[in-house]
C-alpha distance (Angstrom), angle and dihedral (degrees) to the residues before:
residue distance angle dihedral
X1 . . .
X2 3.77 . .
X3 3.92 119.0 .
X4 3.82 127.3 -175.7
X5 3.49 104.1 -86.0
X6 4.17 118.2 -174.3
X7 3.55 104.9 -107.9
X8 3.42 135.4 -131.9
X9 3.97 116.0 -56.5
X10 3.85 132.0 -177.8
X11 4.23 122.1 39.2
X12 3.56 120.7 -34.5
X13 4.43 109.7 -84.3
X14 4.08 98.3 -140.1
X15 3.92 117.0 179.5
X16 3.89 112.6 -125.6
X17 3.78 106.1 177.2
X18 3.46 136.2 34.0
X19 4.21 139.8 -169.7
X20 3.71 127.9 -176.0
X21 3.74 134.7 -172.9
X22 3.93 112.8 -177.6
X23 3.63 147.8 157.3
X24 4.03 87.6 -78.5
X25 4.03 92.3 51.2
X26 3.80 140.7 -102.2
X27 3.76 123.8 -16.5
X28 4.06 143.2 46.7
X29 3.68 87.0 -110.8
X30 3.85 94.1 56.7
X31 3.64 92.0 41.5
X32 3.78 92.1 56.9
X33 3.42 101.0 32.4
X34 4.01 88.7 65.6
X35 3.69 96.2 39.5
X36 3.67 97.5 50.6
X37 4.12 83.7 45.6
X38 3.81 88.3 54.7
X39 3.64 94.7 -118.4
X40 3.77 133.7 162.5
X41 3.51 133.8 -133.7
X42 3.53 101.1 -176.6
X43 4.30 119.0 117.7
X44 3.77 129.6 -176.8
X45 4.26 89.0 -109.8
X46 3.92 98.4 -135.5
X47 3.92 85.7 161.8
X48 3.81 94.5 71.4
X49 4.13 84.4 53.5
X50 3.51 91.7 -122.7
X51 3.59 96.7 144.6
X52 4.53 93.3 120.2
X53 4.43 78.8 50.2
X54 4.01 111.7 111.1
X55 3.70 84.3 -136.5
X56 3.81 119.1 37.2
X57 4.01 98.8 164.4
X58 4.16 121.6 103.8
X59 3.59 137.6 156.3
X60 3.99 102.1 -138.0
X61 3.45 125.8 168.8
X62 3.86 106.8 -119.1
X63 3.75 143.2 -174.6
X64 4.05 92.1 22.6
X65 4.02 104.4 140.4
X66 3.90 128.9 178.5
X67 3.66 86.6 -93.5
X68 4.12 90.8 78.1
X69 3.72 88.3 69.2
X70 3.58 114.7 120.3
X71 3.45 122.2 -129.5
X72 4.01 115.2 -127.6
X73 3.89 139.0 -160.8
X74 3.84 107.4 -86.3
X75 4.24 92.2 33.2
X76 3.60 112.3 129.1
X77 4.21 130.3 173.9
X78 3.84 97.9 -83.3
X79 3.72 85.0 50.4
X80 3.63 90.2 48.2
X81 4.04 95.8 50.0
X82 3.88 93.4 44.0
X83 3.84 89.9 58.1
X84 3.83 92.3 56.3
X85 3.63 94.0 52.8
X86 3.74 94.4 117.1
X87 3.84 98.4 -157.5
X88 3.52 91.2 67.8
X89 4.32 104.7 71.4
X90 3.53 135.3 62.7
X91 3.87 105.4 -149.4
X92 4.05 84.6 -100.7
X93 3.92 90.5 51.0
X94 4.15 87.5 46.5
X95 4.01 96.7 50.3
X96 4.24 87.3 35.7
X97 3.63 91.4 60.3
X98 3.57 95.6 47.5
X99 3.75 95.2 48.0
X100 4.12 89.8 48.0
X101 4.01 94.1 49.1
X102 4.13 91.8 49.6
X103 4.07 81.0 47.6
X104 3.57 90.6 46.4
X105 3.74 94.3 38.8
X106 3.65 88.4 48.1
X107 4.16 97.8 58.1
X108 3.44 93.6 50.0
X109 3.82 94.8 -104.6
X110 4.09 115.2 149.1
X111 3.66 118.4 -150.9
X112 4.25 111.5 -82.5
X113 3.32 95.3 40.9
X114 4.17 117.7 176.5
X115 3.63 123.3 -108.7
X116 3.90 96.2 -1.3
X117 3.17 129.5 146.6
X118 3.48 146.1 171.2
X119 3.52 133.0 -128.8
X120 4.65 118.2 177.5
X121 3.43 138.6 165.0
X122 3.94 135.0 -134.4
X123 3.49 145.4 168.9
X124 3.73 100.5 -159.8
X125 3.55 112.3 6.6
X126 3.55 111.6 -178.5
X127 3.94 106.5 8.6
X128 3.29 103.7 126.7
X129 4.19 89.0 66.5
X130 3.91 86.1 46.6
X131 3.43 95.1 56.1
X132 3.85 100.6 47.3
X133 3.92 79.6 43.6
X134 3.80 101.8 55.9
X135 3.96 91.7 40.4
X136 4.00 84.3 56.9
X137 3.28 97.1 45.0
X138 3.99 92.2 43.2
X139 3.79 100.4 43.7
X140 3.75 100.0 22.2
X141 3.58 100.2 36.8
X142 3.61 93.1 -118.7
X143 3.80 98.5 -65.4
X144 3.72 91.9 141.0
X145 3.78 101.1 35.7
X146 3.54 107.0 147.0
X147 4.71 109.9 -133.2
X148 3.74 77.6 -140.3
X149 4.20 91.7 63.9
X150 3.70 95.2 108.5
X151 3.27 108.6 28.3
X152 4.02 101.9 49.2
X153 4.62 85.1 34.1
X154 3.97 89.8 56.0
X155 3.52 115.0 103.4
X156 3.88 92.6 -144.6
X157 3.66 78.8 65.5
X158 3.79 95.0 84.1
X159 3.76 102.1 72.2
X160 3.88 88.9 42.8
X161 3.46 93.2 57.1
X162 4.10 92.1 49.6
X163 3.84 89.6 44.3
X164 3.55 84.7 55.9
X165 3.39 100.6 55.1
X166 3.22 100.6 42.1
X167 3.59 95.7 41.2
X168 3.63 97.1 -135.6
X169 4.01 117.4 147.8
X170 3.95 103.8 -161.7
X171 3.71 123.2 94.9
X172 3.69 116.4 -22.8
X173 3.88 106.0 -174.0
X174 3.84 135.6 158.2
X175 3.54 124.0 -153.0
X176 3.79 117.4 -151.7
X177 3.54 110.5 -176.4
X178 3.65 102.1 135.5
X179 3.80 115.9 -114.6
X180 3.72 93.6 -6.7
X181 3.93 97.5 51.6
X182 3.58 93.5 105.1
X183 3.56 103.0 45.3
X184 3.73 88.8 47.6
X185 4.09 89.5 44.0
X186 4.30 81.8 64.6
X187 3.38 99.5 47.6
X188 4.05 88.1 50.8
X189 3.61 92.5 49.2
X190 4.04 88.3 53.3
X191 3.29 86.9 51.7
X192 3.46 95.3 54.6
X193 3.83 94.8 48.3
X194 3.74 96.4 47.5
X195 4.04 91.1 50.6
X196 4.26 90.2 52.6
X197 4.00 88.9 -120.1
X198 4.05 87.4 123.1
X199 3.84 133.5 21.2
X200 4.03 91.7 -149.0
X201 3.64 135.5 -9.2
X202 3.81 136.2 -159.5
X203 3.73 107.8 -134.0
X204 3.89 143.3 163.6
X205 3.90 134.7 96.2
X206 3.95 130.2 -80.8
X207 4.02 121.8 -166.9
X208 3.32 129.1 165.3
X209 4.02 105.8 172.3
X210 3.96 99.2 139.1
X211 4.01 86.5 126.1
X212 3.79 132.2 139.7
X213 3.94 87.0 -104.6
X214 3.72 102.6 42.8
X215 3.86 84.9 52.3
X216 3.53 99.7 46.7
X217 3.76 92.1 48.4
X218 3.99 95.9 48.7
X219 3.82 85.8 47.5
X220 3.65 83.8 54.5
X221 3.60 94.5 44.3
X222 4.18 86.5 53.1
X223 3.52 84.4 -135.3
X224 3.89 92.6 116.3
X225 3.38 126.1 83.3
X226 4.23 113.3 -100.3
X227 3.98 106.8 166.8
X228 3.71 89.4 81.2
X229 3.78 113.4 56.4
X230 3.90 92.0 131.7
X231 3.84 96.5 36.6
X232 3.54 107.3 52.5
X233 3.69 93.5 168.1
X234 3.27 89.9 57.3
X235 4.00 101.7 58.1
X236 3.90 109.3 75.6
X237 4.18 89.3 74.9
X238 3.88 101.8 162.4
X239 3.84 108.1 -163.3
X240 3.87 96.0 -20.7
X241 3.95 106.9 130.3
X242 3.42 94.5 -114.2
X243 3.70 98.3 61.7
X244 4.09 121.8 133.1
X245 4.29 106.5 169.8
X246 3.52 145.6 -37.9
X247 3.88 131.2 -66.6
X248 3.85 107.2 -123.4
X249 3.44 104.9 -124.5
X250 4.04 144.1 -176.8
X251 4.07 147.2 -154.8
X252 3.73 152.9 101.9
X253 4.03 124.6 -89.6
X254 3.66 105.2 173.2
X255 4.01 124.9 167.2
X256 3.69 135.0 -178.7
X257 3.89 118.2 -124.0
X258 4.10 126.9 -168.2
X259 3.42 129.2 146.1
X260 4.22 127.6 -72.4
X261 3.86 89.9 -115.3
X262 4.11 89.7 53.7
X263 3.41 103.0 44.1
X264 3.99 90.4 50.9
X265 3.12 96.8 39.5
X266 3.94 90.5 60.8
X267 3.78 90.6 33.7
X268 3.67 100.3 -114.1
X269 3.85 127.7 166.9
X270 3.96 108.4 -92.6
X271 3.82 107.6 -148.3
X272 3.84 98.7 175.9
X273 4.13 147.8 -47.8
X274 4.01 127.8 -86.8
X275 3.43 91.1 -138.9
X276 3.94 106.1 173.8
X277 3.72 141.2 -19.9
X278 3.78 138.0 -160.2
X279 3.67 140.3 -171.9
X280 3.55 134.4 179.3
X281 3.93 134.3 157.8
X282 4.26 126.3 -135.6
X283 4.12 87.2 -144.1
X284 3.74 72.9 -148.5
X285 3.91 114.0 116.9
X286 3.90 139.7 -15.1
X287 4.21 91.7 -116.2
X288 3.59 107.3 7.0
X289 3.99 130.8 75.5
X290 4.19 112.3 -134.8
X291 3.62 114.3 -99.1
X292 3.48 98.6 -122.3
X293 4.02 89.5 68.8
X294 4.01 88.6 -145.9
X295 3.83 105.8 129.2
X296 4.30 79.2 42.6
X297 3.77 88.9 58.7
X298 3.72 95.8 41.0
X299 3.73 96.9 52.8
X300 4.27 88.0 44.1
X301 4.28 84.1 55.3
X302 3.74 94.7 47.7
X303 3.63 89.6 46.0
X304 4.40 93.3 51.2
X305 4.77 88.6 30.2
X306 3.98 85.7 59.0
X307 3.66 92.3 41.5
X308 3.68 87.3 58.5
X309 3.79 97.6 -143.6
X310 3.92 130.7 115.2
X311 3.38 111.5 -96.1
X312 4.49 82.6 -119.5
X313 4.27 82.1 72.1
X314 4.09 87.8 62.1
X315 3.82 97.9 93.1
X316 4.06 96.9 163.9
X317 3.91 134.2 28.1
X318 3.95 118.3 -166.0
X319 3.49 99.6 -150.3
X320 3.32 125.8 -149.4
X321 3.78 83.0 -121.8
X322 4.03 92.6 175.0
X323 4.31 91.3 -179.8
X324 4.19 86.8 -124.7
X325 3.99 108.0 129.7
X326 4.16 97.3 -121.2
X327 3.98 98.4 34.3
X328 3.57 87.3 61.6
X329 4.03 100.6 45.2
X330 3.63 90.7 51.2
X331 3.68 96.2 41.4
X332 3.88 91.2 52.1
X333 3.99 89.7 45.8
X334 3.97 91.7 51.1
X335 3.75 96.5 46.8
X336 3.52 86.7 48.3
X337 3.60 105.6 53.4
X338 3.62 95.2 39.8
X339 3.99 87.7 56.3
X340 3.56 95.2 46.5
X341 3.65 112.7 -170.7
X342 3.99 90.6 -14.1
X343 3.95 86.2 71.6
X344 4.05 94.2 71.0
X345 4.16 76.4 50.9
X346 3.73 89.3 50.0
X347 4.10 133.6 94.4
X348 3.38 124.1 -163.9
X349 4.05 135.8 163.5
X350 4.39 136.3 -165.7
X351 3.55 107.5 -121.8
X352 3.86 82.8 -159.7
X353 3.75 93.2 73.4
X354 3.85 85.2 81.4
X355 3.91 101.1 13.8
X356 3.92 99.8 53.3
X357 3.85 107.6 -135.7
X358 4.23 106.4 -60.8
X359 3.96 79.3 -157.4
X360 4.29 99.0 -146.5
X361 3.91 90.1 14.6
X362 4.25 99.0 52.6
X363 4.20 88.2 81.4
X364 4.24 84.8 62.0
X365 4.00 95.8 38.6
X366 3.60 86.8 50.7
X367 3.80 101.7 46.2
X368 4.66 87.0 38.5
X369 3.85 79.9 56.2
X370 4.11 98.3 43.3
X371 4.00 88.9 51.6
X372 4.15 90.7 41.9
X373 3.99 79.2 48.3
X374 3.97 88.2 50.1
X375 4.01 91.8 42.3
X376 3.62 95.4 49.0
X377 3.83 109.2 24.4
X378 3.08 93.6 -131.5
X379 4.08 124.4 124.6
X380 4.02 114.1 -151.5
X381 3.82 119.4 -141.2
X382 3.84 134.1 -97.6
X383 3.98 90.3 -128.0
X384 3.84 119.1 -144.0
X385 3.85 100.2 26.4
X386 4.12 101.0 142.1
X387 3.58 109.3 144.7
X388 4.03 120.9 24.1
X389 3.44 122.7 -113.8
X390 4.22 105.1 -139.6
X391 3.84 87.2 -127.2
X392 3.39 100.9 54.1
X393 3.82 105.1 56.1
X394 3.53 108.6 148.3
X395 4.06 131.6 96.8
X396 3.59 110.5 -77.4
X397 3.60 89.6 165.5
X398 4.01 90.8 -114.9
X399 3.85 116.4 -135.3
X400 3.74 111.5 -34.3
X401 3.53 117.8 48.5
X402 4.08 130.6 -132.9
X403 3.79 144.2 -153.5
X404 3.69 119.3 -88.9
X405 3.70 144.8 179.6
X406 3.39 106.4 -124.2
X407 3.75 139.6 -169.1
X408 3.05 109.3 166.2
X409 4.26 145.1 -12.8
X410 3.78 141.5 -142.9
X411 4.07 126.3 -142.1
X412 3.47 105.9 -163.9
X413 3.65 117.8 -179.3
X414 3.81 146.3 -175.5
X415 3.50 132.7 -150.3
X416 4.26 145.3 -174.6
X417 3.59 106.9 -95.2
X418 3.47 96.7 49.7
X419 3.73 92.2 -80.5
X420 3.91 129.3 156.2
X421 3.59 132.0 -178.5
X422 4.14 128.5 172.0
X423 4.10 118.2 -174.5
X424 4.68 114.3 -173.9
X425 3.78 106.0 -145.8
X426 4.10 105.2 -157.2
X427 3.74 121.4 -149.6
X428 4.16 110.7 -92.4
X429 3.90 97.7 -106.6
């Protein structure tokens, strides 16, 4: 399976700072703390009234207000008072911003800073306005349509709001490439660190699509998981055998990436490498992934040739892992044959089991939870895996996670539109 890929040239892209929002609240330290616990932050949403939905179980992020915004070197009272201005974020914008200032604060990095950029993905940006919009504007006949509709609804939006905030003038890009955004938004960023085109950018993936719509249309879809109305902690079920859909999930992983020479040279806090990154697409199907898993396996060898390692130095994968019955199978199968004998060797875990799926965010929470992995050697479960499912029979380090010496880590994921994307995180050494 593995072809000679070109390797990675230019310095060495290491991640220095990093900010979370997720289903278990504000903070890295939160976020971790309840995924290396095996918790889940998945509720049966009875305040969207979806009780006549098929599935009524999400993982939102909730009760995150303007006032969880970190202040940073370089604020100042005008700053302060724009922020607040509630017209101007989506729910995704609001818990994006958050998660890039505790990143930013977290490197070191005051507000203002030179030739930064930033550089995010996401699936839906923000919905949630559009969809309060286009009921008002349907059933009230727009008598409460906001002037700020489009512009705070778009999902180019995002990085705007982030540049804004952090009052950096370099590249401000969004990636929207369904579940895969993120992941792809990281290798960009690398990209644009290696090639000298920015000094440091803030990067990651924010979503927050757990809306009466989105629901209703995944329940439609039957992509959702519906056997677990009355246990929602029970629903995200990545490759256990009784598995039936995804948990629709939402949250902010940002990071901050500069080059190795930079961040030593100003003494910051190295949390890991971006080693190598690789994308590919079937060109098979709108929703589902080909059969054969090629253009899967291709993307997850670019991703480990660039990085330059043997694939023996890949101690964890964080698998996309979405919890639907063929995603998994053919996930399981690609990882395995591109490991070869390594993959009986090789542990790996679904942050979704206790995230939900954050649909254009899940490539960020999964590579912010391979470098925590790294960091702290210390793999976090795949929660809810009782009974084995034949064709998924590798270690997914079921339900209470372990100690590990680690290396390096793999986040492989999957995404509508036949999409794939893989990114190795190396150890910070």
């Amino acid at each position: 399976m593995h072809k000679c890929y070109k390797t990675r040239v230019g310095p060495r892209v290491v991640i220095t700072g990093i900010g979370v929002v997720s289903p278990f609240g504000v903070g890295r330290e939160r976020f971790w703390d309840a995924i290396s616990a095996g918790q889940s932050g998945a509720r049966v949403m009875d305040d969207l009234d979806a009780a006549s939905y098929a599935c009524r179980v999400a993982a939102p992020v909730v009760g995150v207000t303007i006032d969880d915004v970190p202040m940073l070197a370089g604020d100042d009272i005008w700053d302060r008072d724009y922020r607040a201005d509630p017209k101007r974020y989506s729910r995704a914008a609001l818990i994006a911003v958050i998660a890039a200032r505790e990143a930013w604060n977290d490197a070191g990095l005051k507000v203002g800073e030179p030739n930064a950029g930033v550089v995010i993905g996401s699936g839906g940006g923000g919905i949630d306005v559009g969809e309060r919009q286009y009921y008002d504007f349907f059933v009230e006949r727009g008598k409460k349509v906001t002037p700020y509709a489009i512009p705070i609804s778009i999902v180019g939006m995002m990085s705007s709001e982030i540049s804004i905030s952090l009052r950096v003038r370099g590249v401000s890009h969004v990636l929207s490439c369904g579940c895969t955004s993120s992941t792809d938004a990281v290798g960009y960023a690398a990209g644009l660190i290696r090639s000298g085109d920015a000094d440091v950018i803030l990067t990651g993936g924010a979503d927050a699509c757990v809306t009466p719509g989105m629901m209703y249309g995944f329940s439609r879809m039957r992509v959702t998981s519906m056997a677990y109305n009355d246990t929602p902690a029970a629903a995200s079920r990545p490759f256990d055998k009784g598995r039936d859909g995804f948990v629709l999930g939402e949250g902010a992983w940002m990071m901050t990436l500069e080059s190795e020479e930079r961040a030593r040279a100003r003494g910051a806090r190295i949390y890991a490498v971006v080693e190598g990154y690789g994308s590919t697409c079937d060109a098979f199907h709108r929703v589902q992934m080909a059969p054969d898993g090629i253009e899967i396996m291709r993307a997850i060898s670019k991703a480990i040739e660039k990085s330059g390692r043997p694939i023996e130095q890949i101690g964890y994968v964080n698998y996309h892992g979405t919890s639907t019955v063929l995603n998994d199978a053919i996930e399981s199968r690609c990882v395995r044959e591109v490991f070869g004998a390594h993959a009986d060797r090789l542990a790996g875990s679904s942050t979704k089991s206790m995230i939900g799926h954050p649909q254009g965010a899940s490539g960020a929470a999964g590579i912010v939870t391979s470098v925590l992995a790294i960091e702290r050697q210390f793999l976090p479960p795949t929660i809810n895996q009782y009974e084995s499912d034949p064709a998924c029979d590798l270690d997914y380090v079921p339900n209470a996670g372990r100690p590990a010496r680690l290396e390096a880590a793999l986040c492989n994921c999957l995404g509508f539109g036949s999409k794939n994307s893989a990114v190795v995180i190396g150890a910070a050494t």
